[in-house]
Every structure is written in structure tokens, then in C-alpha cells.
DSSP file (Angstrom, degrees, kcal/mol; ACC not computed):
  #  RESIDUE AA STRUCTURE BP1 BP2  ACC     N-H-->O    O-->H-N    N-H-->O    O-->H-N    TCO  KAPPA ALPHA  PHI   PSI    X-CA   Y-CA   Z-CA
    1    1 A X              0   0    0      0, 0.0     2,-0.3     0, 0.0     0, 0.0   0.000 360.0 360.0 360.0 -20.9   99.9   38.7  103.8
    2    2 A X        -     0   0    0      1,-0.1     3,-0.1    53,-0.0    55,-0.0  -0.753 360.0-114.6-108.8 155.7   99.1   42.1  105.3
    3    3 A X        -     0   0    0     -2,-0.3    -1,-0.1     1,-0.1     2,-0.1   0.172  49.8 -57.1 -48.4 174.5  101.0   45.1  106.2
    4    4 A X        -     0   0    0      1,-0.1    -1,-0.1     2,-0.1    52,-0.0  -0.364  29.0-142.9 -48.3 154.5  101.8   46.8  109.1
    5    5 A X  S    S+     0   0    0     -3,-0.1     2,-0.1    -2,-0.1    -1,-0.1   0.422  70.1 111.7-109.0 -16.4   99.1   47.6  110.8
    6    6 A X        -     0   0    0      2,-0.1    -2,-0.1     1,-0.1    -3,-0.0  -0.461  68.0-135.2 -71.8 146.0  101.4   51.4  111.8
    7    7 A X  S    S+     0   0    0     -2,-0.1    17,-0.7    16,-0.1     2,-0.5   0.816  80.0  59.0 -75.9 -59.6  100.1   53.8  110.4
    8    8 A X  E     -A   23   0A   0     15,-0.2     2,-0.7    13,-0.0    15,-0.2  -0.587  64.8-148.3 -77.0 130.3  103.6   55.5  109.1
    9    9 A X  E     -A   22   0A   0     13,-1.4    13,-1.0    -2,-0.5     2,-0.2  -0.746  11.0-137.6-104.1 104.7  105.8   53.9  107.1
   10   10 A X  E     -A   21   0A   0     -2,-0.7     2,-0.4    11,-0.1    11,-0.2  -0.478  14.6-164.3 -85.6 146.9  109.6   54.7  107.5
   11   11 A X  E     -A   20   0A   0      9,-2.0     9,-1.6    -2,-0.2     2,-0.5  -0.883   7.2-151.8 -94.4 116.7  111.7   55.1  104.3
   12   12 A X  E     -A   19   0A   0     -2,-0.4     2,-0.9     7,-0.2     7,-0.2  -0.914   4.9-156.4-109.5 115.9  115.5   55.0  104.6
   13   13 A X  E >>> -A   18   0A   0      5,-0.8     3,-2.2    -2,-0.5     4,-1.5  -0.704   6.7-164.2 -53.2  56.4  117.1   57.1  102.0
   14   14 A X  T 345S+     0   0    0     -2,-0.9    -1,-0.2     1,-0.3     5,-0.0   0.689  81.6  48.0 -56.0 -49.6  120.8   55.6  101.5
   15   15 A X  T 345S+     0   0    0      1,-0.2    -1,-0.3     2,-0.1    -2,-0.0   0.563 122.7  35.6 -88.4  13.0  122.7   58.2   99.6
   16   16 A X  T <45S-     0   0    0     -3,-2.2    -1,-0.2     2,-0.1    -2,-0.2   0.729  97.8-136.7-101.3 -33.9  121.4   60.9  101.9
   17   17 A X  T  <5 +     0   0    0     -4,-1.5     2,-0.4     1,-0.4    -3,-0.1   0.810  63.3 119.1 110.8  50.1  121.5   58.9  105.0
   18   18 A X  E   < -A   13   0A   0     -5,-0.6    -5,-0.8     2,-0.0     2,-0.4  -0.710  55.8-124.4-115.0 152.1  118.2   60.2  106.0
   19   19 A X  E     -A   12   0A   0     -2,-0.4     2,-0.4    -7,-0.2    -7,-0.2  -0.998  14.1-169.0-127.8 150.4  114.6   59.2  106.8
   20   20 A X  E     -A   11   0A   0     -9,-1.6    -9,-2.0    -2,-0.4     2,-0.4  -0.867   9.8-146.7-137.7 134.9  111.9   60.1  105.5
   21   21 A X  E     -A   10   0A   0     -2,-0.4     2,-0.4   -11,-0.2   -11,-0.1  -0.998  10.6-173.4-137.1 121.7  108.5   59.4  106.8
   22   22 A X  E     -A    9   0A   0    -13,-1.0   -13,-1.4    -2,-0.4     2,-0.8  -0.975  15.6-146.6-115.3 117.6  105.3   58.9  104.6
   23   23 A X  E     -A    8   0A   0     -2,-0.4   -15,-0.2   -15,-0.2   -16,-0.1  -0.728  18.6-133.4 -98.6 110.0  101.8   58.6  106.3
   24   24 A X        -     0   0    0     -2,-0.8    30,-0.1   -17,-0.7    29,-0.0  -0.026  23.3-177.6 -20.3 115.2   99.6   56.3  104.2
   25   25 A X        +     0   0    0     28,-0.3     2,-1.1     2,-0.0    62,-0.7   0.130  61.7  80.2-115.6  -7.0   96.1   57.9  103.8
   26   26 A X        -     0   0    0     60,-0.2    29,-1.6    61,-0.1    60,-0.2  -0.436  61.9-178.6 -89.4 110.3   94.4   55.0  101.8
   27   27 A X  E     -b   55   0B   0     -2,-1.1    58,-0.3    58,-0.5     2,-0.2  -0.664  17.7-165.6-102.5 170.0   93.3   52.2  104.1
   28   28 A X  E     -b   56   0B   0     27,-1.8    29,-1.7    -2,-0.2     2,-0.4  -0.706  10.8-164.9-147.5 109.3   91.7   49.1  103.1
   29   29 A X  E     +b   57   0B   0     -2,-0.2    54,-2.6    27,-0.2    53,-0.6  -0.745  16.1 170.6-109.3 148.0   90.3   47.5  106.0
   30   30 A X  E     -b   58   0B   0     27,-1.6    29,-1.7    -2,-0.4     2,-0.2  -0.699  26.9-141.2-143.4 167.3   89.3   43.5  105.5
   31   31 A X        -     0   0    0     -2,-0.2     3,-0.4    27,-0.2     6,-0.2  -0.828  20.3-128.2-142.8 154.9   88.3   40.8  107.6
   32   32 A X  S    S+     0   0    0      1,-0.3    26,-0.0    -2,-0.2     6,-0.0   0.449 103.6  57.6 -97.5 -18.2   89.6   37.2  107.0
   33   33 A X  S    S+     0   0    0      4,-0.0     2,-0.3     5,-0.0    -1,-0.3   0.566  83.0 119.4 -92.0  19.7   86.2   35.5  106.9
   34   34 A X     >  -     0   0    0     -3,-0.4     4,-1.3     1,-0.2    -3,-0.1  -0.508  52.8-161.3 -54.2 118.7   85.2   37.6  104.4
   35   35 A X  H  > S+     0   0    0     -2,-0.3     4,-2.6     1,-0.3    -1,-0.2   0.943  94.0  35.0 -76.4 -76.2   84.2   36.3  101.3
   36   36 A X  H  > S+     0   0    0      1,-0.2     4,-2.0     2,-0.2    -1,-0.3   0.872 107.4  59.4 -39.7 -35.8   84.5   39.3   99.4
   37   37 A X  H  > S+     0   0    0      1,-0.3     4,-3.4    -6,-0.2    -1,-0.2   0.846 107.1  60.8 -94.8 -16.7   87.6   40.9  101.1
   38   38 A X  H  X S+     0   0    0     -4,-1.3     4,-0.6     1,-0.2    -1,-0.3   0.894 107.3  43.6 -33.1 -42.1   89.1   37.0   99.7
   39   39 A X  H  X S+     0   0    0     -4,-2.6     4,-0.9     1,-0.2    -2,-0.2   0.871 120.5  41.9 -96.8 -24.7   88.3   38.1   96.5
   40   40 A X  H >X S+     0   0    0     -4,-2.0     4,-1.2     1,-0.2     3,-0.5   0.929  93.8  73.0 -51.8 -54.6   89.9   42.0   97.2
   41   41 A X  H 3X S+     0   0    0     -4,-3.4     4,-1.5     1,-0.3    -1,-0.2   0.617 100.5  46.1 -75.2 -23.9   92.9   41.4   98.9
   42   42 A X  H 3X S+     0   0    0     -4,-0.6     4,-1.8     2,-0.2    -1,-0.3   0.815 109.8  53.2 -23.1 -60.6   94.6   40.0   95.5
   43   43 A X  H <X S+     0   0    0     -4,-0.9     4,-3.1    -3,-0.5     3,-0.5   0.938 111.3  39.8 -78.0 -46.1   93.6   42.3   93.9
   44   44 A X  H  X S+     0   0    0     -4,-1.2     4,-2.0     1,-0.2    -2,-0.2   0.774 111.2  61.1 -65.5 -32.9   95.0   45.3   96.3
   45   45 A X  H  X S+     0   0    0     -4,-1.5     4,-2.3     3,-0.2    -1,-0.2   0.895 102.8  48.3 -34.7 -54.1   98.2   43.3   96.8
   46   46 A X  H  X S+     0   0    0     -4,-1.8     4,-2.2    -3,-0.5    -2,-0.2   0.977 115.8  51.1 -74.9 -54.2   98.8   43.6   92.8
   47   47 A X  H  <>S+     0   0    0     -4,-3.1     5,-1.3     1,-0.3    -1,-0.2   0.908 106.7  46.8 -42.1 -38.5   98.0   47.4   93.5
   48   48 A X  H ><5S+     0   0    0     -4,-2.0     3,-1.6     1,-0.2    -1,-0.3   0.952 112.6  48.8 -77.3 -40.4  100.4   47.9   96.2
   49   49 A X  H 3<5S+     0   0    0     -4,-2.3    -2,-0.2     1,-0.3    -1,-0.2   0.734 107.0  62.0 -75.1  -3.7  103.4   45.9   93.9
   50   50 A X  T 3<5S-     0   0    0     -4,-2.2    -1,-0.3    -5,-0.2     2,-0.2   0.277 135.6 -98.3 -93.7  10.2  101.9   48.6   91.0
   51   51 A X  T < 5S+     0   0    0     -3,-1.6    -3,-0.2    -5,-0.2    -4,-0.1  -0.272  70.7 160.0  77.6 -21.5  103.3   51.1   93.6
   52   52 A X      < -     0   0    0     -5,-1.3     2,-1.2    -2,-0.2    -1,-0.2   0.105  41.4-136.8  57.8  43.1  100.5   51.9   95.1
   53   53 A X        +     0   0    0      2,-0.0     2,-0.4    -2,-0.0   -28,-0.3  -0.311  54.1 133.2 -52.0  79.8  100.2   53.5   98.8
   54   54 A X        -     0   0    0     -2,-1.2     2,-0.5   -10,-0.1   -27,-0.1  -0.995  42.5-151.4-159.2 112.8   97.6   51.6  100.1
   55   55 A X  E     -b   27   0B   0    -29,-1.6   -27,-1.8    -2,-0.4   -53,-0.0  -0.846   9.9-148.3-119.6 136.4   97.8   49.8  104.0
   56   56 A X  E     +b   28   0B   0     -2,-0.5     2,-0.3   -29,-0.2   -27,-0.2  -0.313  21.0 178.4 -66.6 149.2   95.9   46.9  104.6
   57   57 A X  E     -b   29   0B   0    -29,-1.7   -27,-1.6     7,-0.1     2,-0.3  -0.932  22.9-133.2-158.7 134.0   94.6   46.5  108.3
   58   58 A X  E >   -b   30   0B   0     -2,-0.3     3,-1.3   -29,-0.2     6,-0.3  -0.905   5.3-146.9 -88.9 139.6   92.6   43.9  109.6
   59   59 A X  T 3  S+     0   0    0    -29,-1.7     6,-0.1    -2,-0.3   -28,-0.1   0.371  96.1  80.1 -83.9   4.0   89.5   44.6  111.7
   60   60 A X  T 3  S+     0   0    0    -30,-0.2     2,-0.4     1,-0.1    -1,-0.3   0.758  80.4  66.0 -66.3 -30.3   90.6   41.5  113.3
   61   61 A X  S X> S-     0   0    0     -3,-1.3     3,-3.4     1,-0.1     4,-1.3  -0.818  92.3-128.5-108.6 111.5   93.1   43.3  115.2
   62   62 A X  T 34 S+     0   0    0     -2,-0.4    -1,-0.1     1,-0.4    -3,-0.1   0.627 106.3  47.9 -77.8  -2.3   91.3   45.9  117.9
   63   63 A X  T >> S+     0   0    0      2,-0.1     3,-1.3     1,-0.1     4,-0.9   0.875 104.4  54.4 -93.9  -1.8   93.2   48.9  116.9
   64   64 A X  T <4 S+     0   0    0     -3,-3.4     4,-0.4     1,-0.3    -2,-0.2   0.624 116.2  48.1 -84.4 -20.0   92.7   48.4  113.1
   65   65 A X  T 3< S+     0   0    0     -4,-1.3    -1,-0.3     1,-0.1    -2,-0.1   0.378 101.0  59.6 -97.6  11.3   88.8   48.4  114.4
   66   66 A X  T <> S+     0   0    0     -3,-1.3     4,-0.7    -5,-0.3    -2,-0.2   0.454 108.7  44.8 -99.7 -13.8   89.0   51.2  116.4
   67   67 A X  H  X S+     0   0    0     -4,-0.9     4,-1.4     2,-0.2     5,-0.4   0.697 115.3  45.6 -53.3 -64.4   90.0   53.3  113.2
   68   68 A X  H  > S+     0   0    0     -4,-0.4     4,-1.7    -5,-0.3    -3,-0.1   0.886 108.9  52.1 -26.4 -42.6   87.7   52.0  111.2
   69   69 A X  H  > S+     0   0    0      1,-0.2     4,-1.7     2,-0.2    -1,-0.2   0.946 118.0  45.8 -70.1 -44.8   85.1   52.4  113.9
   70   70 A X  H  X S+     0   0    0     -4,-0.7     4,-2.5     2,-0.3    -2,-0.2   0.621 110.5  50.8 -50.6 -50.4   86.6   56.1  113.9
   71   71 A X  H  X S+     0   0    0     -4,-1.4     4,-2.2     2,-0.2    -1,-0.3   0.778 104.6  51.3 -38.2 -71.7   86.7   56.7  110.4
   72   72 A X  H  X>S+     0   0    0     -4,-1.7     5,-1.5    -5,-0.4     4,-0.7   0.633 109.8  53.2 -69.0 -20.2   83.4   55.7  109.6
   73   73 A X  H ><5S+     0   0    0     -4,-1.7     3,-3.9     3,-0.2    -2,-0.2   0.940 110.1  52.3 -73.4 -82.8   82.0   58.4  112.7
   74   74 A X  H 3<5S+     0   0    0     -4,-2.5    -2,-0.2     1,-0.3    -3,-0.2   0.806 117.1  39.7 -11.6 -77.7   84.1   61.1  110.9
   75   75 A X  H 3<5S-     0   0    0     -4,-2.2    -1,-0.3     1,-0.1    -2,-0.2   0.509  98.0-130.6 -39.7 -35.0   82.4   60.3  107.8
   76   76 A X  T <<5 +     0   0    0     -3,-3.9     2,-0.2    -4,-0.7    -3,-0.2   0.995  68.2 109.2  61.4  66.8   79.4   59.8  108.7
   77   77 A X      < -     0   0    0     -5,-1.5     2,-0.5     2,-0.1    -1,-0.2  -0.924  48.3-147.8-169.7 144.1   79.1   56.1  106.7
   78   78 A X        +     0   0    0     -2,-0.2     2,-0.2    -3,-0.1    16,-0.1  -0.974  21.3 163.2-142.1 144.5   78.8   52.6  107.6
   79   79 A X        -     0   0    0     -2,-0.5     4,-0.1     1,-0.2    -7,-0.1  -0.902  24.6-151.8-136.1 142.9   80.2   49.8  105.7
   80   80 A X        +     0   0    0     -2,-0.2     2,-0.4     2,-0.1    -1,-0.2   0.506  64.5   4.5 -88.5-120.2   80.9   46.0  106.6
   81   81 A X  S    S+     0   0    0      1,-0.2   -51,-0.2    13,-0.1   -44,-0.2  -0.987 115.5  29.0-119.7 108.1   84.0   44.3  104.4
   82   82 A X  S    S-     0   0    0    -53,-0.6    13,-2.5    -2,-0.4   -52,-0.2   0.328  72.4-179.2 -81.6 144.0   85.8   45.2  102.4
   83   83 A X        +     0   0    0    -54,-2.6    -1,-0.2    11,-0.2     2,-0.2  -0.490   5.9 175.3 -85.1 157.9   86.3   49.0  103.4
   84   84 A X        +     0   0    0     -2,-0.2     9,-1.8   -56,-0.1     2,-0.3  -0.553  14.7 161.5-140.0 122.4   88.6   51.3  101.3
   85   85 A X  B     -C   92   0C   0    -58,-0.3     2,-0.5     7,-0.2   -58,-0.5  -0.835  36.9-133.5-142.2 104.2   88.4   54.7  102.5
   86   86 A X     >  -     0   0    0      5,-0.9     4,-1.4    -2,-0.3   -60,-0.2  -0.439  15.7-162.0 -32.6  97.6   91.0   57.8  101.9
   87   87 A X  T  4 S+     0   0    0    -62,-0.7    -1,-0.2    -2,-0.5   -61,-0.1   0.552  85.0  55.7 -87.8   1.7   91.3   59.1  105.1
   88   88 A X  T  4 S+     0   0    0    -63,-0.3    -1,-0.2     3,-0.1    -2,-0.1   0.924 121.7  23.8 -93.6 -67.2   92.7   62.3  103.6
   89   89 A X  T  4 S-     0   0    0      1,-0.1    -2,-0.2     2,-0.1    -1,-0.1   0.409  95.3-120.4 -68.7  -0.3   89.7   63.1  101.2
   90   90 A X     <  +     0   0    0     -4,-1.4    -3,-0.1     1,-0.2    -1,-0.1   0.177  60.3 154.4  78.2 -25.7   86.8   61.2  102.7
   91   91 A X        -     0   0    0     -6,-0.1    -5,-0.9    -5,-0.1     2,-0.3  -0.250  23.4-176.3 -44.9 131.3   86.8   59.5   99.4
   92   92 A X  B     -C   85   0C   0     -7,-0.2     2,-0.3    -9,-0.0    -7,-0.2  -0.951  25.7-171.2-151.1 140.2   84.9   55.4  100.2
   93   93 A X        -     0   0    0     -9,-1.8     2,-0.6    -2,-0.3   -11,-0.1  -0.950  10.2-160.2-113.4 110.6   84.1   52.4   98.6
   94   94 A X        +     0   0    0     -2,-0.3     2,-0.3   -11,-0.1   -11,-0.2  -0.823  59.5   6.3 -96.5 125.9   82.1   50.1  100.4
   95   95 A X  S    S-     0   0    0    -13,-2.5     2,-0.3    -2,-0.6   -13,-0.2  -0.849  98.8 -38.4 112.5-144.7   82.4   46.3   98.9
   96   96 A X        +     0   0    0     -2,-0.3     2,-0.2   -15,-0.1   -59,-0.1  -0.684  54.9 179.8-106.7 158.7   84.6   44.5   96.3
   97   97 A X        -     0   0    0     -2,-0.3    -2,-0.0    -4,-0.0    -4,-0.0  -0.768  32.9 -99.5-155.8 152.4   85.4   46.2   93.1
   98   98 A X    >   -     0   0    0     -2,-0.2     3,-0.9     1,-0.1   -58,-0.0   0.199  36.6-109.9 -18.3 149.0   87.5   45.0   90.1
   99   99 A X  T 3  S+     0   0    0      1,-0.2    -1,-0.1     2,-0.2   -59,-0.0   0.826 120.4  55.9 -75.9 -18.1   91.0   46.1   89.9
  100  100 A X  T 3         0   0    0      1,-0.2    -1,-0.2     0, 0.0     0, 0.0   0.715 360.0 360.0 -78.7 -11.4   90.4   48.6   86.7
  101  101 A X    <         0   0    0     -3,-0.9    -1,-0.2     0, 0.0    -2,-0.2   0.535 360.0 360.0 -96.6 360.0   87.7   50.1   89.3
């Protein structure tokens, strides 16, 4: 159910024959006994098929907690599960939120 965990995502362009590389600055970092990030990860799934640039990383996995850990130092903020933090603007949510939210 989750992305790659790489940071970049390559894009292959057919009718230029090209690639193109976009790095994802929205993370949403979850943990699988998380009650909450249960009730998230739906809901950011439907976001990402609504187009949506948004990669999922579990903190399960010890580099997807060593950004996180990283992140939150930058940031100067600490949050458990579910995370969602723009690593390009600083922008954070800490918890569950609604999809309209």
C-alpha cells in the first residue's frame, strides 16, 4: 500500500523520449500500528489518485525515520503519527485530519 520510500520519482516522457525527475516535497510519514494513521492512509491514497504529490513513508523502515527524525530537528517540532509535513515550506500537520482538511 505505500510508495517508494525514494525520495525522487522518475517520469518517462514517451514522445520526447526523455526523463524528467520530480522530487516530492510533501511527506506523510505513518506507522502501521497506528490507529489514526489507519484512518489517514485512505484518505491520502484517494489524494494521491486526485493527483496529488504526496509520498507515503513508513517510520517502520530506518531511513523513512531518520528523515522524519531530521525533519522534525529542522523544524523545530515533534509529532508522533500521522506526520504530514512540506518539506519545502515547513508547512505540518500533526494527527489525522479529514480529507476536505
Amino acid at each position: 500500500m505505500s510508495k517508494s520510500k525514494k525520495n525522487i520519482d522518475t517520469l518517462e516522457v514517451i514522445d520526447k523520449k526523455e526523463t524528467i525527475e520530480q522530487e516530492s516535497t510533501l511527506y506523510y510519514f505513518y506507522s502501521q500500528g497506528c490507529g489514526w494513521c489507519k484512518k489517514a492512509t485512505p484518505i491520502v491514497e484517494q489524494l494521491i489518485d486526485d493527483g496529488h504529490d504526496i509520498l507515503i513513508l513508513d517510520i517502520a523502515d530506518g531511513e523513512n525515520d531518520k528523515l522524519q527524525t531530521a525533519i522534525k530537528k529542522e523544524y523545530k517540532h515533534q509529532c508522533g503519527t500521522p506526520y504530514f509535513v512540506d518539506a519545502e515550506t515547513g508547512n505540518q500537520i500533526c494527527g489525522f485530519r479529514e480529507k476536505d482538511v
